[in-house]
C-alpha atoms as one frame of an Amber mdcrd trajectory, in Angstrom:
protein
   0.000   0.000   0.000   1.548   3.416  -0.999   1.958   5.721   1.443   0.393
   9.229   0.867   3.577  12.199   0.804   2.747  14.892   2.837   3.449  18.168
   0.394   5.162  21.137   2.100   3.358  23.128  -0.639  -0.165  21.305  -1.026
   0.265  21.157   2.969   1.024  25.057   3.027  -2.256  26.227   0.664  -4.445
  28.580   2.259  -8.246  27.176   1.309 -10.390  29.515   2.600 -13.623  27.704
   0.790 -13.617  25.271  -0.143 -14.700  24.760  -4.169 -15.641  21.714  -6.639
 -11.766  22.323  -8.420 -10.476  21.722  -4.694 -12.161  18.137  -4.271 -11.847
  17.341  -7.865  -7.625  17.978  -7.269  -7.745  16.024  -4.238  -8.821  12.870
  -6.054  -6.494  13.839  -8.733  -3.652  13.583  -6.330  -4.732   9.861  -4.664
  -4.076   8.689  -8.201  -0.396   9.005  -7.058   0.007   9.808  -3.668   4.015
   9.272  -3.504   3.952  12.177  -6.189   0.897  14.557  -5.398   1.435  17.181
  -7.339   1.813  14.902 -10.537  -1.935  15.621 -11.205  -4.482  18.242 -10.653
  -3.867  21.925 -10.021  -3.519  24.728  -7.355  -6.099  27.805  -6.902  -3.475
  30.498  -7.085  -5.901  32.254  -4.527  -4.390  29.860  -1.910  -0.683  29.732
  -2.201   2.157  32.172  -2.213   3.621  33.268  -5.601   7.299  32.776  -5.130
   8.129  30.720  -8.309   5.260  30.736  -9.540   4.552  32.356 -13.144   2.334
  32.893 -15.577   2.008  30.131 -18.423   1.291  32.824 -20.931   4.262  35.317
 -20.536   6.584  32.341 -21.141   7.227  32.751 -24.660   7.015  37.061 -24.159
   9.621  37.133 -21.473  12.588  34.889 -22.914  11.450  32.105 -20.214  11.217
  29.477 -22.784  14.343  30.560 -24.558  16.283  30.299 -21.265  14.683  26.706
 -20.334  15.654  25.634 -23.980  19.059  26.639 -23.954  19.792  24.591 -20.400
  18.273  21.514 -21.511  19.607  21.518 -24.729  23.425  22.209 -22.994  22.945
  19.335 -20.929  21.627  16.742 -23.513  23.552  18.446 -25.899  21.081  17.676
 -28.674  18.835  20.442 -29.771  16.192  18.384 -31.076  15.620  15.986 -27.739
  16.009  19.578 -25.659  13.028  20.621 -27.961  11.083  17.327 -27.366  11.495
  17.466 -23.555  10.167  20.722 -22.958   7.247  19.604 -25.048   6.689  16.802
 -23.257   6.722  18.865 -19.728   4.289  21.450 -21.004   2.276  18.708 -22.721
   1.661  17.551 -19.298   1.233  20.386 -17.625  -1.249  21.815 -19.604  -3.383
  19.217 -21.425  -2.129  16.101 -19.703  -3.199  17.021 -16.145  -6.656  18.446
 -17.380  -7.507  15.689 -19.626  -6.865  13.440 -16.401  -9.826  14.813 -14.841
 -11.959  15.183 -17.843 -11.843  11.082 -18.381 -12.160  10.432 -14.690 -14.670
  13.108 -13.924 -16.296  14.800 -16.810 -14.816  17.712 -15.298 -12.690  20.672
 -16.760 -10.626  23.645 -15.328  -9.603  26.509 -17.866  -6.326  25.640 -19.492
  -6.222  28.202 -21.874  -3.797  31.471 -21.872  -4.313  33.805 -19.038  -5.365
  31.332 -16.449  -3.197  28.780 -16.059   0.753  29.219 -13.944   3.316  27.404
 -13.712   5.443  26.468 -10.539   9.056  25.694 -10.484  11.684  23.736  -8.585
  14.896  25.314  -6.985  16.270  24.128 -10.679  13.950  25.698 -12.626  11.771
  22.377 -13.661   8.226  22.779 -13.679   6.541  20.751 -10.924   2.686  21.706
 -10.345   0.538  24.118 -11.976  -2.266  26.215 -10.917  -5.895  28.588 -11.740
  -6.558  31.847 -11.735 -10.171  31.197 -12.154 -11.244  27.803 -10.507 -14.558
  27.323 -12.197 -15.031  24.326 -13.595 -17.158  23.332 -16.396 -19.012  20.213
 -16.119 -21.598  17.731 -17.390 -25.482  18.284 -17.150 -25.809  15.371 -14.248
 -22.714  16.991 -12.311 -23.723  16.913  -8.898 -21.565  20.233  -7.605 -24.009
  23.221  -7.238 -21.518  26.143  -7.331 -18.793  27.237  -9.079 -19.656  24.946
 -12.008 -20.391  25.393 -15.650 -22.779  22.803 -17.025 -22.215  22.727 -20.742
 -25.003  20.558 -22.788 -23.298  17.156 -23.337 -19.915  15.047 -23.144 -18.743
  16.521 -26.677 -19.180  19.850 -25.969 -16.779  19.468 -22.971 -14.345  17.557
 -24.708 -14.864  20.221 -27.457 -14.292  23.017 -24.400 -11.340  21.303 -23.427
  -9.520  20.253 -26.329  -9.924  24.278 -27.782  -8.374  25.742 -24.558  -5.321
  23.159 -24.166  -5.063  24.415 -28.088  -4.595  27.691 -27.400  -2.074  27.681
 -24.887   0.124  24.762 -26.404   0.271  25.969 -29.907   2.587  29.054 -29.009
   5.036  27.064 -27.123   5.117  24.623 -29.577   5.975  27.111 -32.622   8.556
  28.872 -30.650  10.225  25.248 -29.641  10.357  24.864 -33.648  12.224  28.455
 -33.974  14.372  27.369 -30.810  15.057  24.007 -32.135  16.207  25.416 -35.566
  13.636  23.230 -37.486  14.687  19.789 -36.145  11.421  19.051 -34.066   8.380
  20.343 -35.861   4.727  21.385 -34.509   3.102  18.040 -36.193   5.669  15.855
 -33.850   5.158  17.490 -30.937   1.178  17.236 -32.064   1.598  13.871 -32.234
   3.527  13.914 -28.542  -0.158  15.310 -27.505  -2.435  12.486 -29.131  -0.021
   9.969 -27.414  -0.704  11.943 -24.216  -4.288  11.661 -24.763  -4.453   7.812
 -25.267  -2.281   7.411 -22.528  -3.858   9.178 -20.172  -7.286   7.391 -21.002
  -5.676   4.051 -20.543  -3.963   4.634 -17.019  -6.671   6.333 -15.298  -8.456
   3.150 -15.112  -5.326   1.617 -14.486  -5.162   3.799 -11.273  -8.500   3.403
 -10.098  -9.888   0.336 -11.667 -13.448   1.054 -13.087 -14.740   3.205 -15.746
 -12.401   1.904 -18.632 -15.094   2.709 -21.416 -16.094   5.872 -20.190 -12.491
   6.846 -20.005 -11.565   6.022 -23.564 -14.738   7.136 -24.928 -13.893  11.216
 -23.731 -10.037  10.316 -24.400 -11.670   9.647 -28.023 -13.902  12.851 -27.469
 -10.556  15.516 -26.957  -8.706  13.471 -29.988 -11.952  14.031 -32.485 -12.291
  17.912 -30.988  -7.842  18.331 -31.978  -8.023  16.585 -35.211 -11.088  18.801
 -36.236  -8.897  22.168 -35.623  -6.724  20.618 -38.181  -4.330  19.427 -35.603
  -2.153  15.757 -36.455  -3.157  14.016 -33.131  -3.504  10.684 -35.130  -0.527
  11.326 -38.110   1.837   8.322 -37.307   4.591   8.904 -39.721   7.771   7.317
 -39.893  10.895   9.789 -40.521  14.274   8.569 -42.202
């Protein structure tokens, strides 16, 4: 039986309601409780903002540039450099919200503006947080506040899939420029359809029930990326 990490940070949060997004993250975080801040997201209402940032000023400021430059010094490969930052905000943006959209048919904003980033004494990014908490849900949710209730299972995944859009495609076309051409936006694309499916395969993994259900929305967010044109499902083979 794992035993649950007590957080300094999660442990430190100031709650001083508590909201749907704060029981939804707690759930989140039994799906790993050795690593509790793999999954679901702060209110940044309730912590302190030392090292924390804004997901949207990371491409404005030079953050990314920075970040690149470091990773791709130590691997000394631009390409993989390019391919693990994509990765890391893969998950931090989509990966973490699509989590609770199979398990919950449940969704936090993950679009520009809202979400932040937190960082390690490295620099690594290690949790993320709202400015907004409201959630948008499913018709039958059974929260009564600080909920959204769009019409049907599609139009969430729909919700979702647009927002993670938004704040992914930026990073992902300056990672190109920063890369010099040798990872391009379809792979890292691709990085997020592989995120989808396996997200929609562990959850059940983690909490065994609801494997159909879980799939089904997985299917929902890959449907919603492919119709913006994105290559979520283009499995090519290169050289």
């Amino acid at each position: 039986m794992t035993t649950a990490v007590v957080d300094p940070l999660i442990d430190g949060m100031t709650i001083r309601r508590i909201l749907p997004l704060h029981e939804s993250s707690r759930r989140l975080r039994d799906l790993s409780p050795d690593s509790p801040r793999v999954h679901g997201v702060a209110v940044m209402a309730d912590v302190s903002r030392r090292r924390w940032w804004p997901l949207d000023s990371v491409t404005s400021t030079g953050r990314l540039a920075t970040m690149f430059e470091a990773a791709a010094g130590e691997l000394d490969d631009r390409r993989a450099a390019a391919q693990q930052l994509a990765a890391t905000f893969t998950h931090a943006v989509l990966g973490r919200a699509v989590t609770l959209f199979v398990l919950e048919g449940r969704a936090w904003d993950a679009g520009p503006g809202n979400l932040w980033m937190h960082v390690d004494s490295e620099g690594a990014i290690d949790w993320a947080a709202v400015v907004d908490p409201m959630l948008r849900v499913l018709p039958d949710d059974p929260a009564t506040t600080d909920v959204v209730r769009l019409p049907n299972e599609l139009a969430l995944a729909t919700w979702t899939a647009h927002r993670c859009h938004r704040s992914l495609e930026p990073i992902f076309e300056s990672l190109h420029h920063l890369s010099r051409g040798s990872l391009t936006p379809a792979a890292m694309w691709q990085m997020v359809g592989s995120a989808v499916v396996i997200t929609a395969t562990q959850v059940p993994m983690l909490t065994g029930s609801g494997e159909l259900t879980c799939m089904r929305r997985g299917q929902g967010v890959l449907d919603a990326l492919t119709g913006f044109g994105l290559p979520v499902r283009a499995l090519r083979r290169v050289g």
